[in-house]
C-alpha positions in Angstrom: 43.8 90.5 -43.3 41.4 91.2 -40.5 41.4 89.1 -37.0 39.1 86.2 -36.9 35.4 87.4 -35.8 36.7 91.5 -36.1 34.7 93.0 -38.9 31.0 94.7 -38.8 28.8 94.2 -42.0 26.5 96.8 -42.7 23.6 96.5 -45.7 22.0 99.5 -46.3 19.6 99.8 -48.6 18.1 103.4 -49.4 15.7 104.6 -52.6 18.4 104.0 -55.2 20.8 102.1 -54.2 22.0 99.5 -52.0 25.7 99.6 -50.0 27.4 97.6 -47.8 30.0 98.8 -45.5 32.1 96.9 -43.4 33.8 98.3 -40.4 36.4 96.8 -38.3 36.0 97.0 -34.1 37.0 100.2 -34.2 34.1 101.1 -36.4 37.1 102.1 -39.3 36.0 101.7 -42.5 37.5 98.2 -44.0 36.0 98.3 -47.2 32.1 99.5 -48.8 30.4 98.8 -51.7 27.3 100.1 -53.4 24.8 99.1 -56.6 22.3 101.2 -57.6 18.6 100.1 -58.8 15.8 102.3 -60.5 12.6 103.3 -58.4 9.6 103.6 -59.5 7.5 106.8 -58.5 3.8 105.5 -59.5 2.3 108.9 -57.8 4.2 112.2 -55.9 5.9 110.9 -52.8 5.9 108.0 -53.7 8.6 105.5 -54.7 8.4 101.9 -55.9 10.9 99.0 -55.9 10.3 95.4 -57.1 11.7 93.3 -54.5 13.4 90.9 -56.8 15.7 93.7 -57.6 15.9 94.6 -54.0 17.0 90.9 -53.2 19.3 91.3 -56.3 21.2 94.0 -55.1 21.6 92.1 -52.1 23.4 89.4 -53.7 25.8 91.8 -55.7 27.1 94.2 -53.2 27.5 91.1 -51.1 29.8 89.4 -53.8 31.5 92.1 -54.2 32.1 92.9 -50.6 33.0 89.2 -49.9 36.1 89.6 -52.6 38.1 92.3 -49.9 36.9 90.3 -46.6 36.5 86.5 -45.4 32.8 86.3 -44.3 34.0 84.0 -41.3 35.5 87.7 -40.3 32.5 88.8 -39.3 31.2 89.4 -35.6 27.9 91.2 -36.7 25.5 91.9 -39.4 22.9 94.5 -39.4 20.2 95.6 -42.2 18.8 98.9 -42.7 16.3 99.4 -44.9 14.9 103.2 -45.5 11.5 104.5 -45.0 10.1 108.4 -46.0 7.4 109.4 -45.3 
């Protein structure tokens, strides 16, 4: 099990799918998860995601992450959401 306050949580979410890695100070990997979601592409270039299901995805990985680690673990949390243009 990881020190107290020694893990990095990392949500990325991209056009299909949403992961999050967690890294220990040594930016190891410690364990990652990832659920994918459909996009919508209304026109060319674009893409389309209902942000319930964004949220959604959140909540999984999340779950899922929290099963390998203790979220007291964690010295730092960062979001990345992309963006094409």
């Amino acid at each position: 099990m990881a020190e107290l306050r020694s893990l990095i949580y990392a949500i990325d979410q991209g056009t299909s799918s949403t992961r999050v890695i967690v890294f220990n100070l040594k930016w190891e990997v410690v364990t990652q998860h990832q659920v994918e979601f459909q996009s919508i592409y209304p026109e060319e270039k674009w893409c389309e995601v209902d942000p319930k299901v964004l949220l959604d995805t959140v909540k999984k990985v999340s779950l899922l992450t929290w099963i390998d680690i203790r979220i007291s673990n964690v010295f730092y949390s960062a979001l990345k959401k992309s963006r094409k243009i």
